[in-house]
PDB file with one MODEL, atoms N, CA, C and O in Angstrom:
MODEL        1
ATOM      1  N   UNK A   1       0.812  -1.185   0.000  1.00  0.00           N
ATOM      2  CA  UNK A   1       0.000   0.000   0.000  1.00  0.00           C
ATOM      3  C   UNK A   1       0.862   1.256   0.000  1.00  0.00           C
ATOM      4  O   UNK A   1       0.409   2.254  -0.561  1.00  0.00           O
ATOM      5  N   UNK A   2       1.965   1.298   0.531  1.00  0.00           N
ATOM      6  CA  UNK A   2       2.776   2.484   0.537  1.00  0.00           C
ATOM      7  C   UNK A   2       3.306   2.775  -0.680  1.00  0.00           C
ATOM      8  O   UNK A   2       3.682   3.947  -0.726  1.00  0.00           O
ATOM      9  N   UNK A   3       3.540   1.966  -2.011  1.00  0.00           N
ATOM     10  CA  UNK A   3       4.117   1.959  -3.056  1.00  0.00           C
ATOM     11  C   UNK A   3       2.961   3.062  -3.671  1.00  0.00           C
ATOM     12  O   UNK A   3       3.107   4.258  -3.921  1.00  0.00           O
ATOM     13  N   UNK A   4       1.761   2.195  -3.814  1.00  0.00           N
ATOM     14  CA  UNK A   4       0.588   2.904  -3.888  1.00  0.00           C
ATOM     15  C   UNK A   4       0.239   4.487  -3.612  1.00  0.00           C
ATOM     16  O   UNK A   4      -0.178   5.253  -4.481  1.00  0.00           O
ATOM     17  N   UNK A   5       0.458   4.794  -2.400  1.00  0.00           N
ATOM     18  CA  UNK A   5       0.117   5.753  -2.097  1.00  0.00           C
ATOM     19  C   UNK A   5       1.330   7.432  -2.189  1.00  0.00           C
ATOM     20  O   UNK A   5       1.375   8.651  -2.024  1.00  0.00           O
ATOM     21  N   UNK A   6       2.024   6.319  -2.544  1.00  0.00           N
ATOM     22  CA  UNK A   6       3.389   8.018  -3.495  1.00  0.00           C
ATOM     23  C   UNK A   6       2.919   8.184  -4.434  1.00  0.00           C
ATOM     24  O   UNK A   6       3.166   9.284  -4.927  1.00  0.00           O
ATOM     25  N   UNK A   7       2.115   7.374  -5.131  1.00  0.00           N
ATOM     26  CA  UNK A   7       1.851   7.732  -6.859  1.00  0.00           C
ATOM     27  C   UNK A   7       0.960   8.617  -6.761  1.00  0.00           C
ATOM     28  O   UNK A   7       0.788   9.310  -7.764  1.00  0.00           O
ATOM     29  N   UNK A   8       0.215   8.856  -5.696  1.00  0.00           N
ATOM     30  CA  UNK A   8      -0.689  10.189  -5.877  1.00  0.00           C
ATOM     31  C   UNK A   8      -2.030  10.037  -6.800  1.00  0.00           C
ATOM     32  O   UNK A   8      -2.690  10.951  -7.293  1.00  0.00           O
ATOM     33  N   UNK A   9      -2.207   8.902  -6.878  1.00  0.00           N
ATOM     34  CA  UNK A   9      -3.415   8.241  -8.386  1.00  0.00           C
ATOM     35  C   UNK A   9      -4.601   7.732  -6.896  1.00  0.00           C
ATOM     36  O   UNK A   9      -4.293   7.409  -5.749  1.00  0.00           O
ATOM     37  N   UNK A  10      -6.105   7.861  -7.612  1.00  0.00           N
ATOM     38  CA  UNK A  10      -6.787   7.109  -7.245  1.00  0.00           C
ATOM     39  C   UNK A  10      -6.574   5.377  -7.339  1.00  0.00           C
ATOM     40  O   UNK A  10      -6.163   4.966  -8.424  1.00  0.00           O
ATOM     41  N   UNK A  11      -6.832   4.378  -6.275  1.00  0.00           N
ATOM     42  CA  UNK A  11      -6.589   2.921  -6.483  1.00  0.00           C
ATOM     43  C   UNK A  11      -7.702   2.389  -6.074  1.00  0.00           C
ATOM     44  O   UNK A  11      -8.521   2.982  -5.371  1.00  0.00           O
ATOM     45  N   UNK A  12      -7.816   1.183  -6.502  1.00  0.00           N
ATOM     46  CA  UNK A  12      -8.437   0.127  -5.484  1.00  0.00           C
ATOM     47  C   UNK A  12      -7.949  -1.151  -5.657  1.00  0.00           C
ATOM     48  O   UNK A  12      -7.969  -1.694  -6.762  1.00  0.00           O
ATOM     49  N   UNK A  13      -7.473  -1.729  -4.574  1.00  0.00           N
ATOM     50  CA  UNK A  13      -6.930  -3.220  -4.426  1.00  0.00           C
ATOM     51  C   UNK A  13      -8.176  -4.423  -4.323  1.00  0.00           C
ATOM     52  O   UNK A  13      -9.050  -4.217  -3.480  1.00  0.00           O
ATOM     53  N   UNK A  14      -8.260  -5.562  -5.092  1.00  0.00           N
ATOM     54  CA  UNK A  14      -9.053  -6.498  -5.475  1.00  0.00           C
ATOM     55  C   UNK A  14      -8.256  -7.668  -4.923  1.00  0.00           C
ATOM     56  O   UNK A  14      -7.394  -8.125  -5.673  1.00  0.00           O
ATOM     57  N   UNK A  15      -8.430  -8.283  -3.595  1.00  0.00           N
ATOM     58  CA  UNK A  15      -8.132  -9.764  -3.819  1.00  0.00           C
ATOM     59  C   UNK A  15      -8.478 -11.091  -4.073  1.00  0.00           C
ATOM     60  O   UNK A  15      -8.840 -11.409  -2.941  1.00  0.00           O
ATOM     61  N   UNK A  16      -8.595 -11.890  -4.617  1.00  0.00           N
ATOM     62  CA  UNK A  16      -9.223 -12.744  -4.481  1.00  0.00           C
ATOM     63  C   UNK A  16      -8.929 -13.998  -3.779  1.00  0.00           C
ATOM     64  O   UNK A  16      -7.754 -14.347  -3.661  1.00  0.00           O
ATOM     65  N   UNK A  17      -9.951 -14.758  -3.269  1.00  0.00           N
ATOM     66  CA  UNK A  17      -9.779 -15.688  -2.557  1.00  0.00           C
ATOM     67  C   UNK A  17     -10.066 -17.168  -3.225  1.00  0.00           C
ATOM     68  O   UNK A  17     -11.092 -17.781  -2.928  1.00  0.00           O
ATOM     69  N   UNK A  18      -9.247 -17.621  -4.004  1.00  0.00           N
ATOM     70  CA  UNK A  18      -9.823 -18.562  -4.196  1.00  0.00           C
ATOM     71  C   UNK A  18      -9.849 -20.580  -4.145  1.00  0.00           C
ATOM     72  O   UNK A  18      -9.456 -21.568  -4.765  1.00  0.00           O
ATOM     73  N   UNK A  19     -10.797 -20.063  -2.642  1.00  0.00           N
ATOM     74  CA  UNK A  19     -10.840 -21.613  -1.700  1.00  0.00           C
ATOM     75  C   UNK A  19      -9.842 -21.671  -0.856  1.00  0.00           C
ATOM     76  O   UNK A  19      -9.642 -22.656  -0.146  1.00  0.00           O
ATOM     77  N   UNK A  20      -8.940 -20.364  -0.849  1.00  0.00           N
ATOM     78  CA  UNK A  20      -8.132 -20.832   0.332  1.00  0.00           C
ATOM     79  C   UNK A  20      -8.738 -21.175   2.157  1.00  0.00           C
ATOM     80  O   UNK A  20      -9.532 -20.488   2.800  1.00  0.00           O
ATOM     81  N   UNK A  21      -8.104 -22.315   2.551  1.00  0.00           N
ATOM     82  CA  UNK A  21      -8.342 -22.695   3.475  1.00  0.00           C
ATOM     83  C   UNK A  21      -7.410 -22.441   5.243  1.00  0.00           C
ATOM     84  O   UNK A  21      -7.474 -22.944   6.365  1.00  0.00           O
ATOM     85  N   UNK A  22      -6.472 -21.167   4.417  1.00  0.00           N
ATOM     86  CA  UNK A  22      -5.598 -20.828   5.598  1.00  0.00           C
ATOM     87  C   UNK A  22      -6.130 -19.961   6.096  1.00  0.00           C
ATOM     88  O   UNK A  22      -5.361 -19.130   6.580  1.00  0.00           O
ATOM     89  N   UNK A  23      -7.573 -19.689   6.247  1.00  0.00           N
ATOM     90  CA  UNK A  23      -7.637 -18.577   6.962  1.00  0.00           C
ATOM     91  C   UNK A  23      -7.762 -16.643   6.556  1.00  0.00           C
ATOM     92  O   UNK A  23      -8.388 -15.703   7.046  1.00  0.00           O
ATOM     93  N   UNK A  24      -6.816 -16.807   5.453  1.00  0.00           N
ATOM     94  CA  UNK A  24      -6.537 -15.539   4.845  1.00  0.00           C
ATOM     95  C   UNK A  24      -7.978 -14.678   4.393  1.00  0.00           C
ATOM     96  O   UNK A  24      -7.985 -13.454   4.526  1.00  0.00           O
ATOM     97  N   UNK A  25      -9.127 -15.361   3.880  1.00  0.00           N
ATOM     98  CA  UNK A  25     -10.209 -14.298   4.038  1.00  0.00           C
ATOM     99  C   UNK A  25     -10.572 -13.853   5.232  1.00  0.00           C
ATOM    100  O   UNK A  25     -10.996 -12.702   5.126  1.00  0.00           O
ATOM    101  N   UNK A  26     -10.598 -14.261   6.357  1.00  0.00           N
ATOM    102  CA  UNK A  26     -11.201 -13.577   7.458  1.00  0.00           C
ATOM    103  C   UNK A  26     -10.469 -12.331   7.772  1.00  0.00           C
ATOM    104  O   UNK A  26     -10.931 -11.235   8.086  1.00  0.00           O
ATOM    105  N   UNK A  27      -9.175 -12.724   7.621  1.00  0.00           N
ATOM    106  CA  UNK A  27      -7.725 -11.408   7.687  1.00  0.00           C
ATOM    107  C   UNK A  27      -7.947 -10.285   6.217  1.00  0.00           C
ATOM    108  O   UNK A  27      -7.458  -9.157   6.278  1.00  0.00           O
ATOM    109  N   UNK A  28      -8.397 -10.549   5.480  1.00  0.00           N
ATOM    110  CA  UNK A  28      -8.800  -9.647   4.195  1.00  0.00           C
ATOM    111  C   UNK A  28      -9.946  -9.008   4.677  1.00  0.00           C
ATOM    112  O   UNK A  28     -10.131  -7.795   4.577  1.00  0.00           O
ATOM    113  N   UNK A  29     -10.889  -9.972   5.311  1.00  0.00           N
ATOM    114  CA  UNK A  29     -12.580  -9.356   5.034  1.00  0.00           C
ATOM    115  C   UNK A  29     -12.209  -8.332   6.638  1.00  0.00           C
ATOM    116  O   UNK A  29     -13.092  -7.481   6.744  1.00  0.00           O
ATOM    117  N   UNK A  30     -11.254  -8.246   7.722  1.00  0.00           N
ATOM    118  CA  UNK A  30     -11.296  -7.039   8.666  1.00  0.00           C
ATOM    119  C   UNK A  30     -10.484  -6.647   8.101  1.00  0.00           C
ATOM    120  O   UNK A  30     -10.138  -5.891   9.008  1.00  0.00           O
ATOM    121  N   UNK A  31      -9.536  -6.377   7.076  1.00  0.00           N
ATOM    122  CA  UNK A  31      -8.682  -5.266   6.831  1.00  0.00           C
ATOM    123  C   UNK A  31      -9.603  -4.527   5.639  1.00  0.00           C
ATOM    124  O   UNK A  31      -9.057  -3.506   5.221  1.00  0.00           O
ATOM    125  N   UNK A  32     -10.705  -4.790   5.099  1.00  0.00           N
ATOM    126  CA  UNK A  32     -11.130  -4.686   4.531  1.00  0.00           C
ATOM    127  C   UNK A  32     -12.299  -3.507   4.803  1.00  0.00           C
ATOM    128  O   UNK A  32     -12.901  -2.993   3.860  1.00  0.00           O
ATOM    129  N   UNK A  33     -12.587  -3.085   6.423  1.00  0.00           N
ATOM    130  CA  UNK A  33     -13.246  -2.584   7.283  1.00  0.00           C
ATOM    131  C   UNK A  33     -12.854  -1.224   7.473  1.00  0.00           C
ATOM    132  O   UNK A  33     -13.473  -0.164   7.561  1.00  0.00           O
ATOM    133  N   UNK A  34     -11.051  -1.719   7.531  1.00  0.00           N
ATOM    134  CA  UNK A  34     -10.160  -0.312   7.841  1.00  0.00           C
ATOM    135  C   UNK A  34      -9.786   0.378   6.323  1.00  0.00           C
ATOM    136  O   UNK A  34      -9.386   1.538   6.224  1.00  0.00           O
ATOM    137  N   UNK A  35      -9.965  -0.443   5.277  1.00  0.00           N
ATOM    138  CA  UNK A  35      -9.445   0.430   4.163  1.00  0.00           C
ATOM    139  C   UNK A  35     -10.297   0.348   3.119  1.00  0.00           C
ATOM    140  O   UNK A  35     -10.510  -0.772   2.656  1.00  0.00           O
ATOM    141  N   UNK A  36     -10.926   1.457   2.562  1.00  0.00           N
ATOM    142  CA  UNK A  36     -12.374   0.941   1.921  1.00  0.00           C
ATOM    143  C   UNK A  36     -11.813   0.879   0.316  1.00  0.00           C
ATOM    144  O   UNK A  36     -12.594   0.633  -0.603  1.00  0.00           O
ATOM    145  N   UNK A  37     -10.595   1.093   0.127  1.00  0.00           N
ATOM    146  CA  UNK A  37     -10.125   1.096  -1.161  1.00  0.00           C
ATOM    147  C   UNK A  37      -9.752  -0.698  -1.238  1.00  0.00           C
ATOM    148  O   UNK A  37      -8.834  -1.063  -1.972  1.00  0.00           O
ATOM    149  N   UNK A  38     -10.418  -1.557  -0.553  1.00  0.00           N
ATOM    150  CA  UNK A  38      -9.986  -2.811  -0.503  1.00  0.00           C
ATOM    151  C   UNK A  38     -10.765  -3.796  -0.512  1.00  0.00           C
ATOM    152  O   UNK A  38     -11.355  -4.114   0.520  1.00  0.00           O
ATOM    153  N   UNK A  39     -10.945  -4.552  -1.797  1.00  0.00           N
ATOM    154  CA  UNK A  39     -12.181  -5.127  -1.654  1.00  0.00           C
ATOM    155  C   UNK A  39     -11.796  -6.961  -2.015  1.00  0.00           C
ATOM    156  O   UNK A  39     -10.763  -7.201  -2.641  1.00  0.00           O
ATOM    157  N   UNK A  40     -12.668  -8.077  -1.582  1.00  0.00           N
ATOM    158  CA  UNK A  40     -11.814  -9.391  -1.484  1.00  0.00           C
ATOM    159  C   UNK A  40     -13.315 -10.068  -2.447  1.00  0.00           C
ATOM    160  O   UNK A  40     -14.531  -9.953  -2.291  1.00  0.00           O
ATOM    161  N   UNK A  41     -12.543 -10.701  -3.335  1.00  0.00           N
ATOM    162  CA  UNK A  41     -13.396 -11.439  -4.220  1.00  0.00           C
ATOM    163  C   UNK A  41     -13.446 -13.127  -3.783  1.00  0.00           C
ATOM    164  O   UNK A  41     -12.582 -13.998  -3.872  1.00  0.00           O
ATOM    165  N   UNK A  42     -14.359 -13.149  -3.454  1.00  0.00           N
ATOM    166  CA  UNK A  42     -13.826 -15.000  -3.077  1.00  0.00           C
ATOM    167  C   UNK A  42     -14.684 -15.823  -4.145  1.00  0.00           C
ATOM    168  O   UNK A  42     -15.827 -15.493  -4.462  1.00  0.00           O
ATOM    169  N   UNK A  43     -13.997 -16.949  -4.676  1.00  0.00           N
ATOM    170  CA  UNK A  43     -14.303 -18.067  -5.703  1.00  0.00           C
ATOM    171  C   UNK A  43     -14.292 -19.115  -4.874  1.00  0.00           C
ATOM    172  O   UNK A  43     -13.464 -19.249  -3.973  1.00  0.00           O
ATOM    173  N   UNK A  44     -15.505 -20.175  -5.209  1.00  0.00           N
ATOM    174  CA  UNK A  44     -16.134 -21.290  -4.463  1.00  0.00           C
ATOM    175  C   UNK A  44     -14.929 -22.060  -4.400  1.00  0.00           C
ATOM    176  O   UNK A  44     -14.820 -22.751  -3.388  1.00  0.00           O
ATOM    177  N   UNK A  45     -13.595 -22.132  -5.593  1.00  0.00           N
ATOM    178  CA  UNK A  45     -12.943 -23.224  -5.256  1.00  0.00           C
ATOM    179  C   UNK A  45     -11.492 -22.890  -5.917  1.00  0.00           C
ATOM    180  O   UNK A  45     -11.489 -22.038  -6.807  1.00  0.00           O
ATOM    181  N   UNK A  46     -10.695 -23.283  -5.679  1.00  0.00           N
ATOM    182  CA  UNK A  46      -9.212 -22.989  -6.627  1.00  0.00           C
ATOM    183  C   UNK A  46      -9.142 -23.818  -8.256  1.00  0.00           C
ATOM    184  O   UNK A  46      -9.092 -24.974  -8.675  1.00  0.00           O
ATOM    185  N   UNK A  47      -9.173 -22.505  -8.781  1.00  0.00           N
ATOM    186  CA  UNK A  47      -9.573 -23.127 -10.429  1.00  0.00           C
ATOM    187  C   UNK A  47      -8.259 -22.765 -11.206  1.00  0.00           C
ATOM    188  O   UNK A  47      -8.264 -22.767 -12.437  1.00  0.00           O
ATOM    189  N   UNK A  48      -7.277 -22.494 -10.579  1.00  0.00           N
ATOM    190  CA  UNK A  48      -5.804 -21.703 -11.302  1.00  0.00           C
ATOM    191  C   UNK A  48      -5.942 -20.165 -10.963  1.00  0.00           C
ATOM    192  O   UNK A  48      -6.884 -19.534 -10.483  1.00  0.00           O
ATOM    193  N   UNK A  49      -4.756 -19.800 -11.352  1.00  0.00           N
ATOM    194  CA  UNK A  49      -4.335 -18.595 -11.496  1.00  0.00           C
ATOM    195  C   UNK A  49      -5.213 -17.966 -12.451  1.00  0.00           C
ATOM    196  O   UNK A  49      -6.032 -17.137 -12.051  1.00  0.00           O
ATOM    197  N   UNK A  50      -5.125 -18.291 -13.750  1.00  0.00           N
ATOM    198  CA  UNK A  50      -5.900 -17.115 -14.644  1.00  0.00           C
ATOM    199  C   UNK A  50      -7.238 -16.830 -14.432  1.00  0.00           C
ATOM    200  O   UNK A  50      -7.808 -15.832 -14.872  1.00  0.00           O
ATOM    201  N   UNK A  51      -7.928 -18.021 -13.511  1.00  0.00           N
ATOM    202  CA  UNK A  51      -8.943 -17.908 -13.372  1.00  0.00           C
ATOM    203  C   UNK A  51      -9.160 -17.004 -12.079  1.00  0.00           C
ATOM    204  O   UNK A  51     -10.317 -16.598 -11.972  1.00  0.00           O
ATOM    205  N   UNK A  52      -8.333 -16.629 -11.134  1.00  0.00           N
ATOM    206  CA  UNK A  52      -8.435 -15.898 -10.623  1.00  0.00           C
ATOM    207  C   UNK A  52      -8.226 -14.332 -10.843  1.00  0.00           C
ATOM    208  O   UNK A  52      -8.992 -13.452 -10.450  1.00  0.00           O
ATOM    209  N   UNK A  53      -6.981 -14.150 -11.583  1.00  0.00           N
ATOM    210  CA  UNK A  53      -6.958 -13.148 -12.089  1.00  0.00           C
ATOM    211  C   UNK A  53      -8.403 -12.237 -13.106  1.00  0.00           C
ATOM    212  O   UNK A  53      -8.934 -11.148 -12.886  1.00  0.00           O
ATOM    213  N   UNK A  54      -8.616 -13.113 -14.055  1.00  0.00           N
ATOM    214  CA  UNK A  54      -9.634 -12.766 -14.574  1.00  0.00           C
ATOM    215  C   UNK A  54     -10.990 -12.342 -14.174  1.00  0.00           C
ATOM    216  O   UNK A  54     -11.722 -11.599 -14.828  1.00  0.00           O
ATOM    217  N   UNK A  55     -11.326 -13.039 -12.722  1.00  0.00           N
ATOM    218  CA  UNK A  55     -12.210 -12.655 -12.030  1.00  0.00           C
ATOM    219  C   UNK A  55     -11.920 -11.448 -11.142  1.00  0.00           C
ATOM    220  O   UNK A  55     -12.779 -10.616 -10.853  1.00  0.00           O
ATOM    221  N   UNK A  56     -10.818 -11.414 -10.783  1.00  0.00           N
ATOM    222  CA  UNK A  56     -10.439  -9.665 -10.342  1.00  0.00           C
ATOM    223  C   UNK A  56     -10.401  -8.700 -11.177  1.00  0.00           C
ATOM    224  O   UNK A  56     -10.622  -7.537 -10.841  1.00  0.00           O
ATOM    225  N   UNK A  57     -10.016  -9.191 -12.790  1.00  0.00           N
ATOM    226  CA  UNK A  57      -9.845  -7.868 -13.659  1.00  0.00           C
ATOM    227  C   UNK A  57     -11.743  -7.994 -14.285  1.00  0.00           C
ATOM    228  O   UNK A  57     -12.032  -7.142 -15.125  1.00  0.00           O
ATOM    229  N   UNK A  58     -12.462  -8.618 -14.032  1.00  0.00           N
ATOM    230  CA  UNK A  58     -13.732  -7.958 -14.033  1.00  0.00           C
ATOM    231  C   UNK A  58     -14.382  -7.441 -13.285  1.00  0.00           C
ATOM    232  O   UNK A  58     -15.400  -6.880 -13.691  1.00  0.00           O
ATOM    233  N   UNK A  59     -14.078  -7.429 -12.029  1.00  0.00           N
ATOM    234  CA  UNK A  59     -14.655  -6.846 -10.911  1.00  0.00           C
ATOM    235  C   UNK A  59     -13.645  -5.026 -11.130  1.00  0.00           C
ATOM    236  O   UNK A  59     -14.479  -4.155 -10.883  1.00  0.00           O
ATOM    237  N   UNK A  60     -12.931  -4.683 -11.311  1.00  0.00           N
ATOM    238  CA  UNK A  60     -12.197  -3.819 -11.329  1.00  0.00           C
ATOM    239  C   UNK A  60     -12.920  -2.402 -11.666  1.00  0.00           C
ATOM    240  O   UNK A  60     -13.690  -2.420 -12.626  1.00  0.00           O
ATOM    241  N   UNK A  61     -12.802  -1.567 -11.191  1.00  0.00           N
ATOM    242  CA  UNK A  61     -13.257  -0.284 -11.608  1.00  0.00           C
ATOM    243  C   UNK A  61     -12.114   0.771 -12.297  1.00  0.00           C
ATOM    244  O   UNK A  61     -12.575   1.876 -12.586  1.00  0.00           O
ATOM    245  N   UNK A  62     -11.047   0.608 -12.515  1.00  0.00           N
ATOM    246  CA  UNK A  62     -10.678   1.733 -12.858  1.00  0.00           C
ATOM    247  C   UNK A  62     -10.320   1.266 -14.226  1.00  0.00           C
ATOM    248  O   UNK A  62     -10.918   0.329 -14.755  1.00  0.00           O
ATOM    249  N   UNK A  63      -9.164   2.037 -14.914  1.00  0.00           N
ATOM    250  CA  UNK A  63      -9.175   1.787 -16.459  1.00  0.00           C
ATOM    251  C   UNK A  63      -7.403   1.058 -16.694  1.00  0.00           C
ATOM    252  O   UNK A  63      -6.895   0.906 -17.806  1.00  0.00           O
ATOM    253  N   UNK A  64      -6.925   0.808 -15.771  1.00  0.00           N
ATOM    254  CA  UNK A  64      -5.881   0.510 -15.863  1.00  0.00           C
ATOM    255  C   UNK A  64      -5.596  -0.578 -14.771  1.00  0.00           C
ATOM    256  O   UNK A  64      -5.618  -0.261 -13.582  1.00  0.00           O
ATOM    257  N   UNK A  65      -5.229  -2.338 -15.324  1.00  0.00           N
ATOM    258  CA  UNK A  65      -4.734  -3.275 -13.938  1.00  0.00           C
ATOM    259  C   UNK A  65      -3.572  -3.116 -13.964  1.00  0.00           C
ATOM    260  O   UNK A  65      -2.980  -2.819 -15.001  1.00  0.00           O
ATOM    261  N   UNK A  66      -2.816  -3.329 -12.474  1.00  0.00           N
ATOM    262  CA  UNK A  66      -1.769  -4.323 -12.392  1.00  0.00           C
ATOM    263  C   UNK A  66      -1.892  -5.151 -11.534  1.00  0.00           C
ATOM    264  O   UNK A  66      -2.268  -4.830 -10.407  1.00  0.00           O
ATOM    265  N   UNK A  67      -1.682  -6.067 -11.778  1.00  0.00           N
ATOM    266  CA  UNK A  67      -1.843  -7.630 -10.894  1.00  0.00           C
ATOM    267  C   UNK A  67      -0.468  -7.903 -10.398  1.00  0.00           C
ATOM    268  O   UNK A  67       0.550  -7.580 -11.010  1.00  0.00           O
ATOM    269  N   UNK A  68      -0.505  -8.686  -8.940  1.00  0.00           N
ATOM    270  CA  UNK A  68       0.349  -9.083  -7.951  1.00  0.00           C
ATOM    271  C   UNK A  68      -0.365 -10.777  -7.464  1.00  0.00           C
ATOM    272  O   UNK A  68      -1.443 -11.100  -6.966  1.00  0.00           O
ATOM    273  N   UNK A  69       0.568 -11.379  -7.801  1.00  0.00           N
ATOM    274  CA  UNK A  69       0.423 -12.803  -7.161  1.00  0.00           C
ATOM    275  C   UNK A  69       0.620 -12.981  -5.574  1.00  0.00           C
ATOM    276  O   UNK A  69       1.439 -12.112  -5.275  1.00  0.00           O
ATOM    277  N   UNK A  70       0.353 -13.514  -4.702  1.00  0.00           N
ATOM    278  CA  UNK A  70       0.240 -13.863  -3.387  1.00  0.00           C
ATOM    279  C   UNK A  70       1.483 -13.870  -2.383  1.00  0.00           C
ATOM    280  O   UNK A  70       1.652 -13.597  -1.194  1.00  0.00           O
ATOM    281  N   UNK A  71       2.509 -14.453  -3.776  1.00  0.00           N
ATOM    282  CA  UNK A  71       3.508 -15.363  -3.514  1.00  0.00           C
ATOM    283  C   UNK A  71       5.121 -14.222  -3.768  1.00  0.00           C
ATOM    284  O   UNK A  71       6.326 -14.447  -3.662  1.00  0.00           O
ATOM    285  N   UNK A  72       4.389 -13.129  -4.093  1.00  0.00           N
ATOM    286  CA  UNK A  72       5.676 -12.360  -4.169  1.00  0.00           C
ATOM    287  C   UNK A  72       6.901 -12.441  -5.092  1.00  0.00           C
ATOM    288  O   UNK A  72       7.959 -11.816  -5.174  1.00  0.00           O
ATOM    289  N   UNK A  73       6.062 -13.949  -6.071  1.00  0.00           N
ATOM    290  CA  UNK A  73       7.041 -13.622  -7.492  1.00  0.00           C
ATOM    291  C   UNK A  73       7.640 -12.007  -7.935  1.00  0.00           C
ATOM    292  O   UNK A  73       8.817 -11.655  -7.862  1.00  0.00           O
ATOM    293  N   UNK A  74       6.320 -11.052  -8.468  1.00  0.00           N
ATOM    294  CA  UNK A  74       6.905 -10.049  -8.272  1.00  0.00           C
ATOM    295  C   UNK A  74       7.118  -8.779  -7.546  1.00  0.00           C
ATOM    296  O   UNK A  74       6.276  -8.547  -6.678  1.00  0.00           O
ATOM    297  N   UNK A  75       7.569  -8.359  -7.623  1.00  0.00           N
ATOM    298  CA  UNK A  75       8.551  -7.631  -6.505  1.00  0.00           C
ATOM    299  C   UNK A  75       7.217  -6.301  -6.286  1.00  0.00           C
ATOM    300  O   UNK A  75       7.754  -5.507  -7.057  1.00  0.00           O
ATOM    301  N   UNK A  76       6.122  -5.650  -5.880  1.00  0.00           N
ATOM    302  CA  UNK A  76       5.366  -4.698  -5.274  1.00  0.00           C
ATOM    303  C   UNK A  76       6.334  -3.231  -5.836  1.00  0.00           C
ATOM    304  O   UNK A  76       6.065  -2.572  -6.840  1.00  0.00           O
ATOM    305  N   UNK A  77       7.366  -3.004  -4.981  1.00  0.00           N
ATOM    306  CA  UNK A  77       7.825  -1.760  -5.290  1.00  0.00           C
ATOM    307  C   UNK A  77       7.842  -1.301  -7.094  1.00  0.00           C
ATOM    308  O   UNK A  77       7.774  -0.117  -7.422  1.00  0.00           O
ATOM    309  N   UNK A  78       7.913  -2.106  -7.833  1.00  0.00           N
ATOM    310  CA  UNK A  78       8.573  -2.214  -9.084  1.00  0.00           C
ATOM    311  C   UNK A  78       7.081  -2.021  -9.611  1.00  0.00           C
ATOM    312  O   UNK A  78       7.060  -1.821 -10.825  1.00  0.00           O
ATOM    313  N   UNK A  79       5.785  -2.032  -8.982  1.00  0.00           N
ATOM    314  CA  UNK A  79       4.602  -1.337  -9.351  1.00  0.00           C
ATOM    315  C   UNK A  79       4.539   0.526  -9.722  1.00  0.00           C
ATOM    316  O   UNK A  79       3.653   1.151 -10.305  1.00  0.00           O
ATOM    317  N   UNK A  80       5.744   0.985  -9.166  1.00  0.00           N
ATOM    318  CA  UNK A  80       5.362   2.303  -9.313  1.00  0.00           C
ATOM    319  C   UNK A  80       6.116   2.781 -10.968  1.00  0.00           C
ATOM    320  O   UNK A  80       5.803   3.801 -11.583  1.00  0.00           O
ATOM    321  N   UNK A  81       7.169   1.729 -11.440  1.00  0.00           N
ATOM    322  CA  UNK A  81       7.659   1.993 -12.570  1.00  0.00           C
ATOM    323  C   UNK A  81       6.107   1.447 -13.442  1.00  0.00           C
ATOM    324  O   UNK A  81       5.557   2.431 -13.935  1.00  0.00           O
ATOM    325  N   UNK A  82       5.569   0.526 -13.631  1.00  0.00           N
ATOM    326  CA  UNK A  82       4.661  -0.248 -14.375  1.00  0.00           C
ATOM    327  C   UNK A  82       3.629   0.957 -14.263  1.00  0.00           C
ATOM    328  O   UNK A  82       3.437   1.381 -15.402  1.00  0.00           O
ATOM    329  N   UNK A  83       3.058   1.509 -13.535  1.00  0.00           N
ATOM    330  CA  UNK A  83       2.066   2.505 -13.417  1.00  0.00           C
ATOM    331  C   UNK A  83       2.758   3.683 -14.086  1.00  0.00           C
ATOM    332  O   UNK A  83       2.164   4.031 -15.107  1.00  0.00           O
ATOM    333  N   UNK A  84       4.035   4.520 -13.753  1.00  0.00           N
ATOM    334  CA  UNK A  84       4.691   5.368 -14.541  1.00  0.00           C
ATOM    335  C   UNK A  84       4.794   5.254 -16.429  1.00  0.00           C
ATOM    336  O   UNK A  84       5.083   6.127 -17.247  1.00  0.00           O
ATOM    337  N   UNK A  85       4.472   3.987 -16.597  1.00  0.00           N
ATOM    338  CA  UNK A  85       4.859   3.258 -17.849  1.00  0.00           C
ATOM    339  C   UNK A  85       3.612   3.464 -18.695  1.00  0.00           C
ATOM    340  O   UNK A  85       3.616   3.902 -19.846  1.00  0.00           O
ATOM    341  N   UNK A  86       2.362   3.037 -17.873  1.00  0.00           N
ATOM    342  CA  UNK A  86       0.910   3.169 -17.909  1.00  0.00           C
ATOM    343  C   UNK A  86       0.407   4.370 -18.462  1.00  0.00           C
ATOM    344  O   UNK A  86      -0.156   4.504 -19.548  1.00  0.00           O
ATOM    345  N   UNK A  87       0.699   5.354 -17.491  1.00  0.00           N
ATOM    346  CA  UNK A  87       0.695   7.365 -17.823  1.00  0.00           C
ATOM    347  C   UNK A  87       0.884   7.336 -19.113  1.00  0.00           C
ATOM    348  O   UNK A  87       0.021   7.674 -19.924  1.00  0.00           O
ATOM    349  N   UNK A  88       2.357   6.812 -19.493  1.00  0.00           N
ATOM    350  CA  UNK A  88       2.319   7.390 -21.090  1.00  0.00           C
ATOM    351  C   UNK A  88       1.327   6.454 -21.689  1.00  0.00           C
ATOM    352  O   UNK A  88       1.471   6.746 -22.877  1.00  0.00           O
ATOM    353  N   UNK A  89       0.855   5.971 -21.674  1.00  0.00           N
ATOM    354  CA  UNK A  89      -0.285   5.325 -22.707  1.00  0.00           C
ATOM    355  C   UNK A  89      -1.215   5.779 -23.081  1.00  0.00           C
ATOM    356  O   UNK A  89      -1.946   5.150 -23.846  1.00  0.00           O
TER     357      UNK A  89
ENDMDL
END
């Protein structure tokens, strides 16, 4: 969220949940209380990745995604170049 919030842009963060069983929606659905730019999509069951993704980039309101995996493949900070990149478009 701090990467986020230097860019000075309206956001909203989309997560989705899908079928996880660790617990992690209940920890989404109260952080979700404190930050209203944060909203948690949950899917009945784990169907892959694209299928999750895809169900966040339709729920989405603004005109521009970037997507972040769970797992921290990629790196968050390196969102503010990808959004800088975005502008010129």
């Amino acid at each position: 969220m701090e990467v986020l919030k230097g860019l000075g842009l309206s956001y909203e963060m989309i997560f989705v949940d899908d079928g996880s069983s660790d617990g992690s929606r209940k920890i989404l659905k109260e952080a979700a209380t404190q930050y209203p730019f944060l909203r948690v999509l949950r899917l009945r069951e784990n169907r892959g990745l694209s299928t999750a993704l895809v169900a966040g980039m339709k729920e989405a309101r603004g005109e521009k995604i970037v997507t972040l995996d769970s797992d921290l493949q990629n790196d968050p900070c390196r969102h503010s170049q990808i959004v800088g990149t975005l502008r010129s478009l």
